[in-house]
C-alpha positions as CSV (number, residue, x, y, z in Angstrom):
1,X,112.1,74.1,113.0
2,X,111.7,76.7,115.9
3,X,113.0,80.2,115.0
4,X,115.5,82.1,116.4
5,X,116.2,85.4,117.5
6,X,117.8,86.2,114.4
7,X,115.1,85.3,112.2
8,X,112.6,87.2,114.0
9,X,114.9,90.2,113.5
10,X,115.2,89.8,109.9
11,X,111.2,89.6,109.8
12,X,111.5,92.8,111.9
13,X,113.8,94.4,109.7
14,X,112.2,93.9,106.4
15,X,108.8,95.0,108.0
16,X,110.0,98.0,108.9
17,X,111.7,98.7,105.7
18,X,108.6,98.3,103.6
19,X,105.5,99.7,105.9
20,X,107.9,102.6,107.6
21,X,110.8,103.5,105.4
22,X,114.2,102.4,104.3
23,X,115.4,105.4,105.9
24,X,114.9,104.2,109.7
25,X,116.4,101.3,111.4
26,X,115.8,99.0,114.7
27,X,117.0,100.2,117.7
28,X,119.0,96.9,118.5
29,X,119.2,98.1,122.6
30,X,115.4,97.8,122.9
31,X,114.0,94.6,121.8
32,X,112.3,92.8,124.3
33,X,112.3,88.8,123.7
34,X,109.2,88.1,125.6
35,X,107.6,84.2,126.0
36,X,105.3,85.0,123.3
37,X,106.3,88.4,121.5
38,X,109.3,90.4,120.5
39,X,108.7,94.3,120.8
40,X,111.0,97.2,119.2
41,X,111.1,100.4,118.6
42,X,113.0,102.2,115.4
43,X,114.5,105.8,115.0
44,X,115.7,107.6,112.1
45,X,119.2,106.3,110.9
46,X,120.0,109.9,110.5
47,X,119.5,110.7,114.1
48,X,121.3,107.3,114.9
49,X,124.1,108.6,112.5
50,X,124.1,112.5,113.8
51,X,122.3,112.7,117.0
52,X,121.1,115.6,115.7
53,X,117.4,116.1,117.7
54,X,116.2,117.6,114.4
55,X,116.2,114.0,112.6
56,X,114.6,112.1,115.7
57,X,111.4,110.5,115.7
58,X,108.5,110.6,117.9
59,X,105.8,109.2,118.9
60,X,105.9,105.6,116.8
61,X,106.0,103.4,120.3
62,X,107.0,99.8,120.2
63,X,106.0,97.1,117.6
64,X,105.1,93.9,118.8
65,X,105.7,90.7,116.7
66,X,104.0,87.6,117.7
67,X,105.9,84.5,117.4
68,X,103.2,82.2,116.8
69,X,102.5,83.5,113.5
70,X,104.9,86.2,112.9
71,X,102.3,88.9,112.7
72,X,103.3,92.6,113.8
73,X,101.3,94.9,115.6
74,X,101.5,98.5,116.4
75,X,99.2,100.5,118.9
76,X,101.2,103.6,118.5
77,X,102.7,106.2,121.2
78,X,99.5,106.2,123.2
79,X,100.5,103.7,125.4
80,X,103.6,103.0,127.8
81,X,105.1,99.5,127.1
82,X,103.5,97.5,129.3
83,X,100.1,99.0,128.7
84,X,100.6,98.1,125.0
85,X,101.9,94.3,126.0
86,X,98.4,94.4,127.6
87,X,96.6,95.2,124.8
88,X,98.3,93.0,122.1
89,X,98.1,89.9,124.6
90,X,94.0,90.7,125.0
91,X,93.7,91.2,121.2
92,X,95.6,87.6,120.3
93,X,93.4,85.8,123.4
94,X,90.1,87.0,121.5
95,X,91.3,86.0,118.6
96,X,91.9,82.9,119.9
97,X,88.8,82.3,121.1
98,X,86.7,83.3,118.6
99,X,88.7,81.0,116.3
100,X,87.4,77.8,117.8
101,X,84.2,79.2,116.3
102,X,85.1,80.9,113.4
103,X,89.1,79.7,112.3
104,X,90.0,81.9,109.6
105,X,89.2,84.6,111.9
106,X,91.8,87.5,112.3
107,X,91.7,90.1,114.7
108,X,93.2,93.5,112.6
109,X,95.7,95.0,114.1
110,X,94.6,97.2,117.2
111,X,96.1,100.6,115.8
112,X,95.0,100.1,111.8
113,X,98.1,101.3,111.0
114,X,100.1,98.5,109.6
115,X,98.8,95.7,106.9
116,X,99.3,92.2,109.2
């Protein structure tokens, strides 16, 4: 059964919650729904509450969840959006490959910064 938008948002959801903090929350406005990846971006639910700039976050960037297995990856703030597509997409097509060698192989995630 093929997944649907919602069910990748509940994944989303629940991953943020446990690796970031159940005091944030997806910003619905930017998820991408890409061919192969959705990609968010969260904020502080007290700054979504208050819009008070001493509550906002910086510098998290977008997370990118792969469809295909459900993965999510971060590379951080230090690259814009379509840089960071770039990245993830090169990271899951070396994986790829090196799986018809090697198939348990998993690349880690690019940033180190979240368990996948």
């Amino acid at each position: 059964m093929k997944n649907n938008v919602n069910d990748f948002f509940k994944i989303a959801e629940d991953f943020v919650k446990t690796e970031i903090g159940s005091d944030v929350s997806i910003l619905k406005d930017s998820i991408e729904d890409l061919e192969d990846l959705y990609c968010f971006t969260y904020q502080s639910k007290e700054y979504l509450k208050t819009n008070d700039f001493s509550s906002i976050l910086v510098g998290q960037g977008y997370l990118y969840l792969n469809k295909s297995d459900k993965r999510i990856f971060s590379i951080g703030s230090t690259y814009p959006f379509e840089s960071g597509l770039k990245e993830i997409r090169e990271w899951l097509y070396f994986e790829k490959k090196i799986r018809m060698y090697y198939p348990l192989f998993r690349c880690n995630n690019p940033s180190g910064r979240f368990k996948t």
